[in-house]
C-alpha positions as CSV (number, residue, x, y, z in Angstrom):
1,X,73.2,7.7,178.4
2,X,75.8,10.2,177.9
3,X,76.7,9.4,174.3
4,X,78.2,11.9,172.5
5,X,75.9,14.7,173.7
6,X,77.8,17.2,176.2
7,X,76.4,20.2,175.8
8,X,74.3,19.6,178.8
9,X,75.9,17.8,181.6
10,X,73.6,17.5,185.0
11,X,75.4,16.1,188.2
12,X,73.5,15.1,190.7
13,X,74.5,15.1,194.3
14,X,73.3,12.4,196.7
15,X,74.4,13.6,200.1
16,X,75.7,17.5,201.5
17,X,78.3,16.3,203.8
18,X,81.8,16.7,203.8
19,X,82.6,14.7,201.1
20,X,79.8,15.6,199.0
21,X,79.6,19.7,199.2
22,X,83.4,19.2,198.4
23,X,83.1,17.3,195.0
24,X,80.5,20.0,194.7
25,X,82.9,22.5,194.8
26,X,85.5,20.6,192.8
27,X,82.7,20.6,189.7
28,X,82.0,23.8,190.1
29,X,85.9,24.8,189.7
30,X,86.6,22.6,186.5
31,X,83.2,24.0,184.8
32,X,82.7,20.4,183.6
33,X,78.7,20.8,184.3
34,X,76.4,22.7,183.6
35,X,73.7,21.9,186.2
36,X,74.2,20.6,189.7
37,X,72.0,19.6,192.0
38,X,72.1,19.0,195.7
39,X,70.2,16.6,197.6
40,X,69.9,15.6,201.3
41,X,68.2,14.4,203.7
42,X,68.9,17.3,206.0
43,X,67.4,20.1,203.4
44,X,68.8,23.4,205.4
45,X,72.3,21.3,204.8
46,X,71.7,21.0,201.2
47,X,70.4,24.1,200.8
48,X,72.8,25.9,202.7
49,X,75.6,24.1,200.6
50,X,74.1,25.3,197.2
51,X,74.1,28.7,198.5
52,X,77.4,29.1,199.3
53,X,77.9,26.9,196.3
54,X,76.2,29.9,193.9
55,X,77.4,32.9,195.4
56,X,80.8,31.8,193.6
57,X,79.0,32.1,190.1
58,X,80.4,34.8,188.6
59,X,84.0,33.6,189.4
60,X,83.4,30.2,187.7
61,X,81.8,28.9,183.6
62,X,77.7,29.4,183.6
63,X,76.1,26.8,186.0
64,X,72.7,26.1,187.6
65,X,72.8,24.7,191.0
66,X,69.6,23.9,193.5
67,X,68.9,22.0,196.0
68,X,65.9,19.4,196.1
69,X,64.8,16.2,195.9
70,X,65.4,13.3,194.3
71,X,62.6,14.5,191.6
72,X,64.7,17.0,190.7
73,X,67.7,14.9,190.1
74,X,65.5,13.2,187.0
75,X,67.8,13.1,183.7
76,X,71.0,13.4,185.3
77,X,73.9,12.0,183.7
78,X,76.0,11.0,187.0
79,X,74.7,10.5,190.1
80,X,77.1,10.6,193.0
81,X,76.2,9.2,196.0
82,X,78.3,10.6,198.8
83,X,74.7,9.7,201.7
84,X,74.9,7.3,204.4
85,X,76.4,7.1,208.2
86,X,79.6,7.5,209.9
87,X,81.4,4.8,211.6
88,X,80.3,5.3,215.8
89,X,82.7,4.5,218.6
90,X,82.8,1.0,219.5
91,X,81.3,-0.2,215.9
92,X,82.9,-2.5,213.8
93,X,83.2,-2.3,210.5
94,X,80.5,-5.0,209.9
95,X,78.1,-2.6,211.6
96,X,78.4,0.2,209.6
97,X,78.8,-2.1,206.5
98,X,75.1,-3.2,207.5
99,X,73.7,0.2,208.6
100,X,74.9,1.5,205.0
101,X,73.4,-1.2,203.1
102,X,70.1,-0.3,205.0
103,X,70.1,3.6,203.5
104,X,71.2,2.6,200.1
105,X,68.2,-0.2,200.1
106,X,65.9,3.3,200.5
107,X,67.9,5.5,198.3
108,X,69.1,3.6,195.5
109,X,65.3,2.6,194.4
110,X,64.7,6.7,194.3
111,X,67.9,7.5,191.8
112,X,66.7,5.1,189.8
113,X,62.9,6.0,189.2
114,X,64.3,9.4,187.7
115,X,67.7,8.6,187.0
116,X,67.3,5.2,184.6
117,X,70.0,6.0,182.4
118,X,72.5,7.8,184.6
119,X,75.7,6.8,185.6
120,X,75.9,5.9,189.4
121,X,79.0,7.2,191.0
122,X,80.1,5.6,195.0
123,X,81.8,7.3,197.3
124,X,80.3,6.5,200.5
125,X,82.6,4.3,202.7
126,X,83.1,1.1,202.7
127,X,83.0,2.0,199.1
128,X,83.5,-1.3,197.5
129,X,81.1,-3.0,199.8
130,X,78.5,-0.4,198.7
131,X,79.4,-0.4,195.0
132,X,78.5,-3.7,195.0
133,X,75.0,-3.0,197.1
134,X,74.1,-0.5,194.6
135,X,74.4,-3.1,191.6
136,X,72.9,-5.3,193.0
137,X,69.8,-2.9,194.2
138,X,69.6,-0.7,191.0
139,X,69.9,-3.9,188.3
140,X,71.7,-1.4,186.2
141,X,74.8,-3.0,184.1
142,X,77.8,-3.4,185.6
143,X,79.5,-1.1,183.5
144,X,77.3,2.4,184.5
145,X,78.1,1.5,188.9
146,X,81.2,2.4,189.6
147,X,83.1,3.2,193.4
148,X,85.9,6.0,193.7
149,X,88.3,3.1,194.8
150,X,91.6,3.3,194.9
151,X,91.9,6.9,192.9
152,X,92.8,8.8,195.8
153,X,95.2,5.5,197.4
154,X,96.8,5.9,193.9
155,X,97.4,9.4,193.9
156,X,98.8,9.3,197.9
157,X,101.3,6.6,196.7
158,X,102.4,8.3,193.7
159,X,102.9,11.7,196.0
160,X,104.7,9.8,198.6
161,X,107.0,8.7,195.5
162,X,107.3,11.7,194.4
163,X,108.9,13.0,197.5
164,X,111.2,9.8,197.6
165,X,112.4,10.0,194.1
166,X,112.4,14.4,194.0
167,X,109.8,15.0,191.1
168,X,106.4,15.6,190.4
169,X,103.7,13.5,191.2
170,X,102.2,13.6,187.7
171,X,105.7,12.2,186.7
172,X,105.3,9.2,188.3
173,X,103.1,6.1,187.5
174,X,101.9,3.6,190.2
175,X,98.7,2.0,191.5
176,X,97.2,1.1,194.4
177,X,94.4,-2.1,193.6
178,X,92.6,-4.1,195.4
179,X,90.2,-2.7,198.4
180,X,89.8,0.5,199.4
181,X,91.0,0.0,203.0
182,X,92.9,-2.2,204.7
183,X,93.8,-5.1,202.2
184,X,94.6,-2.6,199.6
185,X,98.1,-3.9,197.2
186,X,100.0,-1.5,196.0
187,X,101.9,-2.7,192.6
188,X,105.4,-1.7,193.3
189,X,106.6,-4.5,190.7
190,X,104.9,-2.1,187.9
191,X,105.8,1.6,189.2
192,X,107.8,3.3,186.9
193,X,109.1,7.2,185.9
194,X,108.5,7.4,182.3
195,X,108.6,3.5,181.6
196,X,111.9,3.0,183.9
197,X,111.3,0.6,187.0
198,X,112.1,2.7,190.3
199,X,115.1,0.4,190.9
200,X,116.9,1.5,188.0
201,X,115.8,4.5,187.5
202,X,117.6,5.0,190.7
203,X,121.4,3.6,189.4
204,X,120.4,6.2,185.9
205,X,120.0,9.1,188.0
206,X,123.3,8.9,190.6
207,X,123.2,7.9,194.2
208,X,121.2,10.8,195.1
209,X,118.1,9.0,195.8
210,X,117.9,7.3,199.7
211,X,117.5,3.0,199.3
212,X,113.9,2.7,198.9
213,X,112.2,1.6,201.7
214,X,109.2,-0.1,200.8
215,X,107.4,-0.8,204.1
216,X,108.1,2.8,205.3
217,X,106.6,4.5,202.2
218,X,103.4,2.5,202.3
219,X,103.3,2.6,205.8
220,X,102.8,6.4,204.8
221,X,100.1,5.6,201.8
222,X,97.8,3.1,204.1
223,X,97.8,5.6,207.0
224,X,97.2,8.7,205.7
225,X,93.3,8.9,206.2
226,X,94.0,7.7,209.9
227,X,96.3,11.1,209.9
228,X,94.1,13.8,208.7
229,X,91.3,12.3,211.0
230,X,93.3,12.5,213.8
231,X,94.2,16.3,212.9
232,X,90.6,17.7,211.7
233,X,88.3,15.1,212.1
234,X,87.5,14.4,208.3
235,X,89.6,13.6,204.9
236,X,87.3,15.3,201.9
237,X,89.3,17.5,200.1
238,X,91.6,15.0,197.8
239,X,88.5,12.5,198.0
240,X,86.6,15.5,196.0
241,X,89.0,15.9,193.5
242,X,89.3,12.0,192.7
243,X,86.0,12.2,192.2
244,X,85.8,15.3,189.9
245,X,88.6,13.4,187.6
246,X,86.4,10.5,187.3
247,X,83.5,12.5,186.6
248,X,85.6,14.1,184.2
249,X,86.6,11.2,182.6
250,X,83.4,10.4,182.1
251,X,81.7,13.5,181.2
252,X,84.2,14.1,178.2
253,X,84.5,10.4,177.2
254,X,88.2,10.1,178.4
255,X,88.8,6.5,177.7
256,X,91.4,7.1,180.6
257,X,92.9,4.9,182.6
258,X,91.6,4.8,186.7
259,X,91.6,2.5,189.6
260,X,87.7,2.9,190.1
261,X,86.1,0.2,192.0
262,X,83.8,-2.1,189.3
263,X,82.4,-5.6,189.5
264,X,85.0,-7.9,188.5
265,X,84.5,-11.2,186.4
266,X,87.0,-13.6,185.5
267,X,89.7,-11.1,186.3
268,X,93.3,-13.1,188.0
269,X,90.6,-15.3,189.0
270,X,88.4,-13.2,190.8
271,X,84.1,-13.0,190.1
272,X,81.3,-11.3,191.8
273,X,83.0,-8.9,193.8
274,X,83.6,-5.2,193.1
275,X,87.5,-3.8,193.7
276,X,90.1,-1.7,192.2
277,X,92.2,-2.6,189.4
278,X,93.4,-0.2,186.0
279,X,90.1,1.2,184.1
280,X,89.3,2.1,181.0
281,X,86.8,5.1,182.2
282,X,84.3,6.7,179.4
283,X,80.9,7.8,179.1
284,X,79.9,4.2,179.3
285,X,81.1,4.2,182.8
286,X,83.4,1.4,182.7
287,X,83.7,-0.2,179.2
288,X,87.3,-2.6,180.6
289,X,89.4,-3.8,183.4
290,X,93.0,-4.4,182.6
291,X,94.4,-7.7,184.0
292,X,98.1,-6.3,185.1
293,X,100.3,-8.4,185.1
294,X,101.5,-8.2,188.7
295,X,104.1,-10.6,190.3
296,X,102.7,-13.6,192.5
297,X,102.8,-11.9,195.8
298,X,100.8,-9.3,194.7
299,X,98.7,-11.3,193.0
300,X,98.2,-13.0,196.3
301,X,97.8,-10.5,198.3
302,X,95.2,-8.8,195.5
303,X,93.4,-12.7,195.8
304,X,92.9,-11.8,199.9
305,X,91.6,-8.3,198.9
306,X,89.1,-9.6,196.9
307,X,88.5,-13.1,199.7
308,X,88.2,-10.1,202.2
309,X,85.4,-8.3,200.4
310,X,83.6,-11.3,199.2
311,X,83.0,-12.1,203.0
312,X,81.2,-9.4,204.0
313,X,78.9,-9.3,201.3
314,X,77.9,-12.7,201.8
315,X,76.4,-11.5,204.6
316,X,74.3,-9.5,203.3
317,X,70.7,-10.1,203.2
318,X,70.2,-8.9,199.4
């Protein structure tokens, strides 16, 4: 475990596509490790990503990165696993869901024989799904397999109400919980600018501010993957730096507060399925889940989210 030594900090990366080579790259920027190592199944891929990765050293803080195999991932302190396939045409979600669960039934064994005490790290789509497939392959505590969630639905809804209410994102405080897709809740009975509900921070600050139009803005938050796709194909930037904050709430013990994806027990009601909800995020991995206290509907919707989630997975032959 991480404990209280971070001097040495070794990330290992479980898949060179998109999304991984671009959390890569978001490490490498914030200098919060010191090694990184790339792994994939297609080794020119890795390789070539570690490459172009290195030839950046001298404009970043001291840090070794290879390529290899999962060998060379042994004593890493997060693993993240970005590996797995892409959703074909004419495949439902069910499909991939199954395919997924099939590569992380032969990967997840590996991390673990040289990883034992790392933290494991989803990203790989459907996130929560595969969060749960990866506790229940590795047997590691709950606590140290954690999903990248709603971190990025979070941060979309707090830019979209940023641009609604005119300030910075950072000054604005909402969450997205629940699933990371299509039954995701977002808490609009708890977002606030510095403590002060939207609605009246909207009578303190004038008539300036348009009436807030709930379905239109979230409309907006929900659909924004389907956006990018249908522009370049891919969404990986912001995914990569959701998933360098995690990893740097965790590399410098944070105890900060994230909507990463964690098995839930006894929380509004909800056991034995992994979603969203407010973290406390530390070197442990996840040491608490706040229980917010949300109005009904959301609570109901949040209850369908989790309903949603709990289906597919019992259809999983684990």
């Amino acid at each position: 475990m991480l404990g209280t030594q971070l001097a040495r900090r070794k990330v290992a990366v479980i898949g060179a596509g998109l999304v991984g080579a671009t959390s890569a790259y978001a490490m490498i920027i914030s200098g919060m490790c010191s090694e990184l190592v790339m792994i994939d199944v297609n080794k020119d891929r890795a390789r070539g990503e570690m490459l172009d990765l290195m030839h950046g050293a001298s404009f970043v803080k001291p840090v070794k990165i290879t390529a290899g195999d999962y060998k060379d991932a042994a004593n890493a302190d997060i693993v993240l696993i970005a590996a797995g396939a892409n959703q074909k045409p004419g495949e439902n979600r069910l499909d991939l869901v199954i395919r997924n669960t099939e590569v992380f039934k032969e990967i997840i064994p590996r991390i673990c024989a040289v990883c034992p005490d790392a933290l494991l790290l989803v990203v790989t789509n459907p996130v929560d799904i595969l969060t749960w497939v990866t506790l229940k392959v590795s047997g590691f505590h709950p606590s140290r397999v954690i999903g990248s969630g709603t971190v990025l639905d979070s941060s979309r809804f707090r830019r979209v109400l940023s641009d609604y209410l005119g300030l910075a994102a950072i000054s604005v405080h909402a969450h997205i919980i629940g699933e990371h897709g299509d039954t995701e809740v977002p808490v609009w009975s708890l977002a606030n600018v510095a403590g002060v509900p939207l609605a009246e921070f909207k009578r303190t600050v004038g008539n300036n501010i348009q009436p807030l139009d709930k379905d239109r803005l979230f409309w907006e938050v929900k659909n924004a993957a389907n956006e990018i796709i249908s522009g370049k194909g891919a969404t990986y930037y912001a995914i990569g730096l959701a998933v360098r904050r995690i990893m740097e709430a965790v590399l410098r013990d944070e105890n900060s507060i994230l909507t990463v994806s964690s098995l839930l027990e006894g929380v509004h009601g909800i056991s034995g399925v992994c979603l969203s909800l407010p973290s406390i995020v530390n070197a442990s991995g996840v040491s608490g889940v706040l229980e917010l206290p949300i109005d009904d509907g959301e609570r109901q919707q949040l209850l369908r989210s989790a309903e949603t989630i709990k289906s597919v997975i019992d259809g999983l032959k684990l």
